[in-house]
C-alpha positions in Angstrom: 302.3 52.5 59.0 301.8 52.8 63.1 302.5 51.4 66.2 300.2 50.5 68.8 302.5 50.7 72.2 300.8 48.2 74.8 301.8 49.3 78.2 300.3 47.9 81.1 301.2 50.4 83.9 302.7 53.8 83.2 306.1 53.2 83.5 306.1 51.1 80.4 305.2 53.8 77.9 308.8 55.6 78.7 310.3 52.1 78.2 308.2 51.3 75.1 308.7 54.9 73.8 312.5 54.1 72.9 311.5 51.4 70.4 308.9 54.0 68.7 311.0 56.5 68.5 313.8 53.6 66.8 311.3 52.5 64.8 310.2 56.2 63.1 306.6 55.8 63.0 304.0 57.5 64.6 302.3 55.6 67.4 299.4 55.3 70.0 299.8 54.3 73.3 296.5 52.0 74.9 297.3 51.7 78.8 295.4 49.6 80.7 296.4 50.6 84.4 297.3 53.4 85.9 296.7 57.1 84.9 298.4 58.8 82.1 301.4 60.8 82.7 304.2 61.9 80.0 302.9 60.7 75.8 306.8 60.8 74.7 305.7 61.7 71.4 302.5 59.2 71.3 299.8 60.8 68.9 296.9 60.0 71.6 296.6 57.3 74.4 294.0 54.7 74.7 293.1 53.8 78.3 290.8 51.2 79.5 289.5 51.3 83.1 290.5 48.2 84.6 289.6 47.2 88.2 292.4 44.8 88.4 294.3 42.9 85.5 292.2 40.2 83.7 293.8 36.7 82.8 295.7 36.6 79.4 292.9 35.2 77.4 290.3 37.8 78.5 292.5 40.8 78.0 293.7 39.6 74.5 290.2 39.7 72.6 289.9 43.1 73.6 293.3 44.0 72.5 292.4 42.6 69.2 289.4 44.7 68.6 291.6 47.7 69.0 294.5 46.8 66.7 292.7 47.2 63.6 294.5 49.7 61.3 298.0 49.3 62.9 300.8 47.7 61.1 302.9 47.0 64.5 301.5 45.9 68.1 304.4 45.9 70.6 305.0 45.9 74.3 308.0 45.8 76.9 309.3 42.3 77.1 307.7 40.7 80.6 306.1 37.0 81.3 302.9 39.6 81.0 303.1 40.6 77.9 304.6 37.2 76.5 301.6 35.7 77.6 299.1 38.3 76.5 300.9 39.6 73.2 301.0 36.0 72.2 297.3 35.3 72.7 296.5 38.8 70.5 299.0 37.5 67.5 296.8 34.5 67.6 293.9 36.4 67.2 294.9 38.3 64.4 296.8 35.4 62.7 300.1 36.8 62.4 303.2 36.1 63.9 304.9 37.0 67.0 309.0 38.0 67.8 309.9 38.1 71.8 312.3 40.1 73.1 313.6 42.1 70.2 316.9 44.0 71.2 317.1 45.8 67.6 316.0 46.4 64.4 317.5 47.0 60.8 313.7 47.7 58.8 310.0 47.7 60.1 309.9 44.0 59.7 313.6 42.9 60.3 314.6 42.5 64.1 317.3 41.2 66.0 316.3 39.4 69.3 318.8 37.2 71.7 319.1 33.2 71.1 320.6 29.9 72.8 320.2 31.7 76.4 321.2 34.9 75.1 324.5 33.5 73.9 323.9 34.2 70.1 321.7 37.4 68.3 319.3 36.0 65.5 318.5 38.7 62.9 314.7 37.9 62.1 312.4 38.7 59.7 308.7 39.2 59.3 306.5 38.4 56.2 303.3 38.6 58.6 300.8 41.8 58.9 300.7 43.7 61.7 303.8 42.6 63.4 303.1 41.7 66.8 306.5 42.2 69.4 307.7 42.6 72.9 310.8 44.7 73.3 313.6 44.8 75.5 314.2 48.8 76.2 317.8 48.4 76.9 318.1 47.3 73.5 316.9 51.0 71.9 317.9 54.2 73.0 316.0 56.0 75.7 313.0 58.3 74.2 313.9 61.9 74.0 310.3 63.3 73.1 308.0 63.9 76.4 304.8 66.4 76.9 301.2 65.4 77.4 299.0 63.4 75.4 295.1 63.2 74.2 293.4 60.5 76.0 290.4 58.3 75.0 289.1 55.9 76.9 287.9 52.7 75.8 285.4 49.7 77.0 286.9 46.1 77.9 284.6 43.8 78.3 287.4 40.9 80.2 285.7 37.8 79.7 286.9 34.7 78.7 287.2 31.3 79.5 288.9 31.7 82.9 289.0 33.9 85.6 291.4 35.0 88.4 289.8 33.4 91.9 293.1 34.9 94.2 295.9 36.8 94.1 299.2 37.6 96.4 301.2 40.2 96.6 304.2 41.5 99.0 304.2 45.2 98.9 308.0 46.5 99.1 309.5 50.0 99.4 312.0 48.8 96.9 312.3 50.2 93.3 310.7 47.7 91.0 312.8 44.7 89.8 312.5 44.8 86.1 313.1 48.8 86.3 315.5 49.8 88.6 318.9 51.1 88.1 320.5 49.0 90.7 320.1 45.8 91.2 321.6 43.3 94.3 321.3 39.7 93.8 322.0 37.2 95.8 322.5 33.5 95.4 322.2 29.6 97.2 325.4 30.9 99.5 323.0 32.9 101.8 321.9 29.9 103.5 318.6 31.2 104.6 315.7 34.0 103.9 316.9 35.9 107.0 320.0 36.0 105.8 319.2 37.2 102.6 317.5 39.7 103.2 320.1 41.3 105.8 322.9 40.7 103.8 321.4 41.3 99.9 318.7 43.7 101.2 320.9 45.4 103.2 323.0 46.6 100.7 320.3 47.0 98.0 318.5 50.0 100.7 322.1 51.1 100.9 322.1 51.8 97.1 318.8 52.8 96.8 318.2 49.7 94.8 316.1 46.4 94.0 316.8 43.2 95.4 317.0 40.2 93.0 317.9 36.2 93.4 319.5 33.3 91.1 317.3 30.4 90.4 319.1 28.7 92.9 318.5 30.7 95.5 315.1 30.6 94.7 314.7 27.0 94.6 316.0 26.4 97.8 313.4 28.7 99.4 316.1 31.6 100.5 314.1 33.9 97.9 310.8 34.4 96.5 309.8 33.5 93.3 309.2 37.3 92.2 312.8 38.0 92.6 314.3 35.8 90.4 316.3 37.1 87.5 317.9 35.1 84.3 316.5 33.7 81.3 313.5 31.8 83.3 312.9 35.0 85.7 312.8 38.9 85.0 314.9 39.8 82.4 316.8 43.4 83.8 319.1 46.4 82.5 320.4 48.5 85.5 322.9 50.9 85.5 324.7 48.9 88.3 324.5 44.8 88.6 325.6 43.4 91.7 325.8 39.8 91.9 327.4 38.5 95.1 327.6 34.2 95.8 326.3 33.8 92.2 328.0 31.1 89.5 327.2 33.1 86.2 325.5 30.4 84.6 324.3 30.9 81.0 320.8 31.3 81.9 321.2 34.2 84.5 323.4 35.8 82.5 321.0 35.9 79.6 318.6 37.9 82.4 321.6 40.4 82.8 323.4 40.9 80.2 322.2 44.5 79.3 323.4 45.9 82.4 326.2 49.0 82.2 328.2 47.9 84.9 328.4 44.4 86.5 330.0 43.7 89.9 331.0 40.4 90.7 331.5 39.2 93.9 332.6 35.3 95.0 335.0 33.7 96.7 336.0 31.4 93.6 338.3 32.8 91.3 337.3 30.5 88.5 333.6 31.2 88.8 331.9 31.9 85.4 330.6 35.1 86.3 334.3 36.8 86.6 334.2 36.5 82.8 331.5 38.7 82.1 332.0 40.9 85.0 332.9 44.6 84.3 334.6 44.5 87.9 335.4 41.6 90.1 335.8 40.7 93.6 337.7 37.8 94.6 336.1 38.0 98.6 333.8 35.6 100.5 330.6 38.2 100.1 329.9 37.7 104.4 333.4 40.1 104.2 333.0 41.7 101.5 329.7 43.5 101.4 330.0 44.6 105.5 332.9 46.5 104.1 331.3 48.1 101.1 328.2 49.2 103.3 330.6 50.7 105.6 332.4 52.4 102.9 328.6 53.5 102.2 328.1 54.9 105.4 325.4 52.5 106.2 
């Protein structure tokens, strides 16, 4: 048996890495962006020169074609890989599990249900086993040092094709991989003020900036920074959430963080009950005073 580890940018083979290493089989690693840095105990590395990232339908074919011989086909959990991985089990007839957070065998995993309020133990009767991973679920991948590289053709073509693109370039550590998080929610009124109040601290830390749906929804945030069950699911070392609820969907986005930090001026808000520290405070106090506890 072997694993195929889909990464789409370099920073997903150390995430992806901690799932091979639970799983105890030897694995490849096809990349299709970005140049190869540490293997992390991969046997060789597939790459595929990519101008830019095809849609999900064009990329999947060609992930097919190089799965054959693999019993397992797995990437980090994103809307990305959902949406491609998806396409590939199709492909190859099998079956798919999202977001697997653990595993007890090769083809028994345990993945988060009901908005992440429940753990489903899952099994597989399918071959190969197509899955996305959530890294916070597996420990962190202690084997590094360089790996063989071989590159392979894409053709990317299929039935539609990308006509435009956007894209807001940030300083910021990425969302879905920092260690500290800041999001905000609806009480910050409006973008301005999100961004000096949330972003503000965020630089402070040295962290990402993230939204509720909420905030999002009422235009004080874009779309890419929306975390919870219907957003970017994350695992920092340090969550702060200040004017958010705690509903059941952003918490399911959350809920593999090490430390959370609530802060809201409702004592009975949700979010106190999950919360590894809370702030009773209206955050327009509170988070002037932390920066200048910060120094900043």
């Amino acid at each position: 048996m072997k694993l195929l580890l889909i990464a789409f940018d370099p920073s997903e083979v150390a995430q992806g890495a901690g799932f091979a290493q639970a799983l105890g089989q030897p694995f490849d690693i096809l990349l299709l962006g970005g140049e190869p840095g540490e293997g992390f105990g991969a046997e060789s590395c597939l790459t595929a020169s990519l101008s830019e990232q095809p849609p999900a339908d064009a990329l999947a074919s060609d992930i097919a074609a190089q799965c054959a011989g693999y019993s397992h086909i797995a990437a980090v959990s994103s809307m990305r890989s959902k949406d491609v991985l998806a396409r590939v089990a199709g492909i190859l007839d099998t079956a798919m599990v999202t977001d697997a957070i653990g595993l007890e065998s090769p083809t028994i995993f345990m993945r988060p249900i009901v908005a992440g309020s429940a753990i489903a133990t899952v099994e597989t009767l399918a071959s190969p086993v197509v899955l996305t991973v959530r890294p916070a679920g597996f420990p962190a991948a202690t084997a590094k040092g360089s790996v063989g590289t071989k590159p392979v053709q894409f053709s990317a073509t299929g039935n539609t094709k990308r006509v435009g693109g956007t894209a807001r370039s940030s300083s910021r550590p990425d969302l879905a991989q920092a260690r500290v998080v800041v999001t905000g929610g609806r009480p910050l009124r409006d973008a301005a003020t999100f961004e000096q109040v949330i972003g503000g601290l965020a630089d402070a830390l040295g962290g990402a900036v993230g939204a509720t749906r909420a905030a999002v929804d009422s235009g004080i945030a874009p779309n890419e920074l929306q975390v919870g069950q219907t957003g970017k699911i994350v695992a920092p070392d340090l969550y702060i959430a200040a004017g958010v609820s705690g509903s059941t969907q952003h918490m399911a986005g959350i809920k593999d963080s090490k430390l959370i930090v609530a802060i809201n001026k409702d004592p009975d808000a949700p979010i106190f009950g999950f919360a590894d520290l809370g702030i009773v405070a209206d955050l327009f106090d509170a988070i002037p005073e932390i920066r200048s506890k910060l120094g900043s």
